[in-house]
VEXDREN-2710 file (C-alpha; in Angstrom, 1 decimal):
% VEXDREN-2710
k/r/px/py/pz
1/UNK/0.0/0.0/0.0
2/UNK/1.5/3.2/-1.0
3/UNK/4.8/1.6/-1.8
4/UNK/4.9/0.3/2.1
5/UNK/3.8/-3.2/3.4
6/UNK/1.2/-2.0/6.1
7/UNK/-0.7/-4.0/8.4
8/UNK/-3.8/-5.4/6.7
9/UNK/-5.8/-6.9/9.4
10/UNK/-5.2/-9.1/12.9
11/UNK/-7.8/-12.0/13.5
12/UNK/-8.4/-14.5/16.8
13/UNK/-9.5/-18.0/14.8
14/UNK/-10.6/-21.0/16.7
15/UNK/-10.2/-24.1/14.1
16/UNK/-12.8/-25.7/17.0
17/UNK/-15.6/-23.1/15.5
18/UNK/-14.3/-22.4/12.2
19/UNK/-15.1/-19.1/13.2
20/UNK/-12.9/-15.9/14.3
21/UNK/-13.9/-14.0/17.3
22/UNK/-12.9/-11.1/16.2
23/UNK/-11.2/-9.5/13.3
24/UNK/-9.4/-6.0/13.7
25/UNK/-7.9/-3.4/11.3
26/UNK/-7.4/0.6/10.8
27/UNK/-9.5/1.8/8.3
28/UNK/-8.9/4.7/6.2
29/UNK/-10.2/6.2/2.4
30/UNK/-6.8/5.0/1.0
31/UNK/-8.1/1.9/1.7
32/UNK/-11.3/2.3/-0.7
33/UNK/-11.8/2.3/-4.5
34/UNK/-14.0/0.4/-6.6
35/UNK/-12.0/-3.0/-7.2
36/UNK/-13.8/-6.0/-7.2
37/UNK/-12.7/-9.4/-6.4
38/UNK/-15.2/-12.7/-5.3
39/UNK/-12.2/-15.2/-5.3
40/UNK/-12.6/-17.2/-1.5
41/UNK/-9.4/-19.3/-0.4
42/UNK/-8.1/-20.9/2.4
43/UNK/-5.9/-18.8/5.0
44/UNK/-2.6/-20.4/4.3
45/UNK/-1.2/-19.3/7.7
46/UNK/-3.7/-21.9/9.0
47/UNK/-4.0/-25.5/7.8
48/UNK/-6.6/-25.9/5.6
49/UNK/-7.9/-29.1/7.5
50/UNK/-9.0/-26.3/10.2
51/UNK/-10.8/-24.9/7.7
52/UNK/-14.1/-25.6/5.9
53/UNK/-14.1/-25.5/2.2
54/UNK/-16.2/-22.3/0.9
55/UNK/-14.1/-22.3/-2.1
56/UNK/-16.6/-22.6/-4.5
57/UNK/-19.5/-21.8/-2.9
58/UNK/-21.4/-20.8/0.2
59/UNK/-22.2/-23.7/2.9
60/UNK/-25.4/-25.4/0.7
61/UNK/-27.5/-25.0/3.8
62/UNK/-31.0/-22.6/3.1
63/UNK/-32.8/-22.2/6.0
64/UNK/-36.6/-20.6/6.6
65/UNK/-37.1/-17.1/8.1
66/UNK/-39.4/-15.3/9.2
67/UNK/-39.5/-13.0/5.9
68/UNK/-38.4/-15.3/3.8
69/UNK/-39.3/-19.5/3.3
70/UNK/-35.9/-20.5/1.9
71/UNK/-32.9/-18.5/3.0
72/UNK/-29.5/-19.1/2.2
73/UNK/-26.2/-18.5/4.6
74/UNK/-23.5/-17.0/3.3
75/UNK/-20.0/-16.4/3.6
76/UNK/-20.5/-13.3/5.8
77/UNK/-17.0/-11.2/6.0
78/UNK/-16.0/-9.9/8.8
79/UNK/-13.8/-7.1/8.0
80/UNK/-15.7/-6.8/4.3
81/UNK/-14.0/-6.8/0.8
82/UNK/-15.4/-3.3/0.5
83/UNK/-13.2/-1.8/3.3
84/UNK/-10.1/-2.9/0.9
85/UNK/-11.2/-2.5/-2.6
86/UNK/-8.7/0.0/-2.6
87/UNK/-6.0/-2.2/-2.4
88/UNK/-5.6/-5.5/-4.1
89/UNK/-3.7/-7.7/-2.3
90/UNK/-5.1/-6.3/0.7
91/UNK/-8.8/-7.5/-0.5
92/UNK/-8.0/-11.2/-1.7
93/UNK/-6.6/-11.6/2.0
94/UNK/-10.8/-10.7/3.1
95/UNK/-11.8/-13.8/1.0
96/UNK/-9.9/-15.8/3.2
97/UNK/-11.9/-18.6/4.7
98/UNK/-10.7/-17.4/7.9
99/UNK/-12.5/-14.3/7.7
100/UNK/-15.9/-15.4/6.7
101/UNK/-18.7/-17.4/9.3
102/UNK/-22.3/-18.9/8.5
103/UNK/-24.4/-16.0/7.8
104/UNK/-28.0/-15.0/7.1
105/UNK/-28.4/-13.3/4.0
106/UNK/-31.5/-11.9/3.4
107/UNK/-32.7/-10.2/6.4
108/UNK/-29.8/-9.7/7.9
109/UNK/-26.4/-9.2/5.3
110/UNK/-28.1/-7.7/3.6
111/UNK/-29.4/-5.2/3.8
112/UNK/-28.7/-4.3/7.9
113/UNK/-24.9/-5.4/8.1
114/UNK/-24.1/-4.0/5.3
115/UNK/-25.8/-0.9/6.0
116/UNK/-23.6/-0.9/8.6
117/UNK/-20.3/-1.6/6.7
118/UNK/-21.2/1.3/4.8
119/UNK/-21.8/3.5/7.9
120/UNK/-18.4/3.0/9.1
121/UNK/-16.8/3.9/6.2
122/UNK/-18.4/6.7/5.4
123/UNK/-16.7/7.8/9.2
124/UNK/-12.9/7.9/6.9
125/UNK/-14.0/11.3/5.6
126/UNK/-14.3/13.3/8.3
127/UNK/-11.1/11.6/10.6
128/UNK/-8.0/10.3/9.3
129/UNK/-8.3/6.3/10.4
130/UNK/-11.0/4.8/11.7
131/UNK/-9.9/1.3/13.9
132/UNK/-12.1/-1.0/13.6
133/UNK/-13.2/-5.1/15.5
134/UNK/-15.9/-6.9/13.8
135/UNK/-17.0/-10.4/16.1
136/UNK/-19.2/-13.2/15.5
137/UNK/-20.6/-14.0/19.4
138/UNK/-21.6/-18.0/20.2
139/UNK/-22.9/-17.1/23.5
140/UNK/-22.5/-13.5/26.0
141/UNK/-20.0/-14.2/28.7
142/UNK/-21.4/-16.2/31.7
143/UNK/-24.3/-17.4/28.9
144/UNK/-26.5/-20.3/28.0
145/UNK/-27.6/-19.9/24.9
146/UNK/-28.1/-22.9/22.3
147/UNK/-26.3/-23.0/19.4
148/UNK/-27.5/-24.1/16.3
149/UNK/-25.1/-26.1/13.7
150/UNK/-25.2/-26.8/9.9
151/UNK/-23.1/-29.6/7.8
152/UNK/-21.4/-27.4/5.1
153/UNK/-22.9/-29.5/2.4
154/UNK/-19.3/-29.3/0.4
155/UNK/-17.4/-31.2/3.1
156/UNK/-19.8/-32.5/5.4
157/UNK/-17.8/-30.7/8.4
158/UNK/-20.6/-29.5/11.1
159/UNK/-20.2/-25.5/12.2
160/UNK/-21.6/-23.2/14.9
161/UNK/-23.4/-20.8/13.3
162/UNK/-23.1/-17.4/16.0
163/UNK/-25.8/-15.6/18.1
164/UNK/-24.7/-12.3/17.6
165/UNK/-22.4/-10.2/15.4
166/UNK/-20.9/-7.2/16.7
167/UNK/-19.0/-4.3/15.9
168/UNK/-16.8/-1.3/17.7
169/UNK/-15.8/1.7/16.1
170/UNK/-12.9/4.0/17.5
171/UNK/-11.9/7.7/15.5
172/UNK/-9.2/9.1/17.5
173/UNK/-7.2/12.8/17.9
174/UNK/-3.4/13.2/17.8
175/UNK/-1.2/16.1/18.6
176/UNK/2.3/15.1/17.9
177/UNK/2.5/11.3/18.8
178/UNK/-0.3/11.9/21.6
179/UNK/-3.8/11.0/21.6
180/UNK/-5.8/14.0/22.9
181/UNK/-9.8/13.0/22.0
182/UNK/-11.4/9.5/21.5
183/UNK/-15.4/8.7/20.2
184/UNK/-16.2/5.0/20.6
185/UNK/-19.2/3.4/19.7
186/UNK/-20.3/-0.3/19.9
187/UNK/-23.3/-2.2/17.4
188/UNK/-24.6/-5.7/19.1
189/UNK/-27.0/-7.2/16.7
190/UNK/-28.6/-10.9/17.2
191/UNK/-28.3/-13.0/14.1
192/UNK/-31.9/-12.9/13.2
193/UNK/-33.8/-12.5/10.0
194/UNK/-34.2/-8.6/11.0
195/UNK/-35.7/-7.5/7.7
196/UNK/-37.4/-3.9/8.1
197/UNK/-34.8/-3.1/11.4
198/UNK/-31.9/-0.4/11.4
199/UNK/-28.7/-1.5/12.8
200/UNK/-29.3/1.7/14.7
201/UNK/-31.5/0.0/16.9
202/UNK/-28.9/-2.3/18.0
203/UNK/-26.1/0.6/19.0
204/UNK/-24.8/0.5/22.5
205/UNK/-21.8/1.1/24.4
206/UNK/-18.0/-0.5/23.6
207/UNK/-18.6/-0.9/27.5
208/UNK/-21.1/-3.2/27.4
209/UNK/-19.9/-5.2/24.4
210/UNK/-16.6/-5.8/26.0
211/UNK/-19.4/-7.5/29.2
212/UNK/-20.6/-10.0/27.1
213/UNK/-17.2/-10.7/25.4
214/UNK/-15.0/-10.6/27.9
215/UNK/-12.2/-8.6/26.0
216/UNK/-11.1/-5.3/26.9
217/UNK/-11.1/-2.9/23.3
218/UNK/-8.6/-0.1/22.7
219/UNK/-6.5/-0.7/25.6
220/UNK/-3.7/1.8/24.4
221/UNK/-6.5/4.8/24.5
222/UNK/-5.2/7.2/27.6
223/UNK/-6.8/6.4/30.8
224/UNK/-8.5/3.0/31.7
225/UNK/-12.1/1.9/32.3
226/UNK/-12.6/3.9/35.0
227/UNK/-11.4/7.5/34.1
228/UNK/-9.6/9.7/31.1
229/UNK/-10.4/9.3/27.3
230/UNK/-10.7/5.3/27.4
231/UNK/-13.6/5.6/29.4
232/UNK/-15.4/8.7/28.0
233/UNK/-15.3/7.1/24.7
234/UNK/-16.1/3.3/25.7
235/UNK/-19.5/4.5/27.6
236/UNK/-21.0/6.6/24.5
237/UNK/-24.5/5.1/23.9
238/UNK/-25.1/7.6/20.9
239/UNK/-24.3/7.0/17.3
240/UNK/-24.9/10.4/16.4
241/UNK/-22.3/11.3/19.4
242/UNK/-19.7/9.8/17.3
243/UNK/-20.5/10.1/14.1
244/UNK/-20.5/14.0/15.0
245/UNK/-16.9/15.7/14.0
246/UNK/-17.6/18.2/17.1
247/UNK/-14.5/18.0/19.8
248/UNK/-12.7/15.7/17.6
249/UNK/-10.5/17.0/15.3
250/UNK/-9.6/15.5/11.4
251/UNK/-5.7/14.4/12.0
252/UNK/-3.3/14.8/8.6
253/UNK/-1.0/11.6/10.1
254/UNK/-1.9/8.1/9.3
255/UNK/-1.4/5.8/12.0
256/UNK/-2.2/2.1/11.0
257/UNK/-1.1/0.9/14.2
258/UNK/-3.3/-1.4/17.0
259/UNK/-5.7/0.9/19.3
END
């Protein structure tokens, strides 16, 4: 990117789930353009018998919906190809298998998630890099929830398919090498045919998502959980708080680092 390797994204995968908990990255419009790619491959940093083979084709499992009788699950991305169209080899690495879990389509990819995706980069043009962790929940911390499963039709290996998906959403302000202002913002949506809902309606604080994950979000932000600019950012409730660009400054220096 730019004529530098830069750090494309970080993912925690559990080959038990075929599924990554979360996948993290720094997001900014250098990042965007208009390339398209739909080629899915193994992660060859993992062996692909911890994989399942989406290759050539989502899992072959439709399922019935409230909205719709016969719905398919796809390969839902969790950092999406869109927020690296910009940059080629940096997109083919989103079509790894890695990156993708069991997801609805109708009703919920599309078009509420990706609604989303498009909300959060539409943030890049009014602050330098946005940081970004997308999730895919089983169950909240401390939890009980059942789990369903499917047998990906192309291998006939069974997968969780998640609860919940999640995102939280960091723009920062720098003077010098310092942070000086933080927004944060946190999305927790059940994995639900949700046709006719807003993923507005699912917006809550990176506080409370980090309850029912049990991981702790930004850690390098000044302060901690209980005071400074960690916590003022990590208990805003309001999307329109941080999609606002008031007491939070447009920085000129890129900083692709880990938030």
């Amino acid at each position: 990117m730019g004529g530098k390797q830069q750090r494309n994204y970080t993912c925690l995968y559990d080959p038990a789930m075929y599924a990554s908990y979360w996948v993290a990255y720094p997001l900014c419009s250098a990042h965007l353009g208009s390339g398209s790619l739909s080629s899915f491959s193994y992660d060859p940093d993992v062996p692909s018998s911890k994989q399942t083979n989406v290759t050539d084709g989502a899992y072959g499992v439709n399922i019935a919906t409230t909205n719709y009788p016969s719905n398919l699950y796809s390969r839902g991305h969790q950092i999406p190809n869109a927020d690296r169209n910009g940059v080629s080899a940096m997109q083919s690495q989103t079509y790894y298998i890695t990156n993708v879990t069991p997801q609805i389509q109708n009703g919920f990819n599309s078009p509420l998630w990706s609604d989303l995706e498009d909300a959060v980069r539409a943030q890049t043009s009014s602050t330098d890099t946005v940081y970004v962790v997308t999730g895919a929940a089983f169950r909240k911390k401390g939890g009980s929830e059942s789990i369903t499963t499917i047998t990906n039709t192309r291998d006939n290996k069974v997968l969780p398919v998640p609860n919940y998906y999640w995102k939280v959403v960091l723009k920062v302000t720098r003077s010098g090498g310092n942070i000086t202002a933080a927004k944060a913002i946190g999305v927790w949506i059940p994995h639900q045919d949700l046709k006719g809902h807003s993923y507005t309606e699912y917006v809550c604080s990176v506080d409370q998502i980090e309850t029912w994950t049990g991981f702790d979000f930004f850690p390098n932000l000044p302060g901690d959980n209980d005071s400074g600019i960690e916590k003022a950012a990590e208990s805003n409730t309001s999307w329109s708080n941080f999609t606002s660009t008031s007491n939070l400054s447009s920085v000129s220096d890129k900083n692709w680092g880990t938030l």
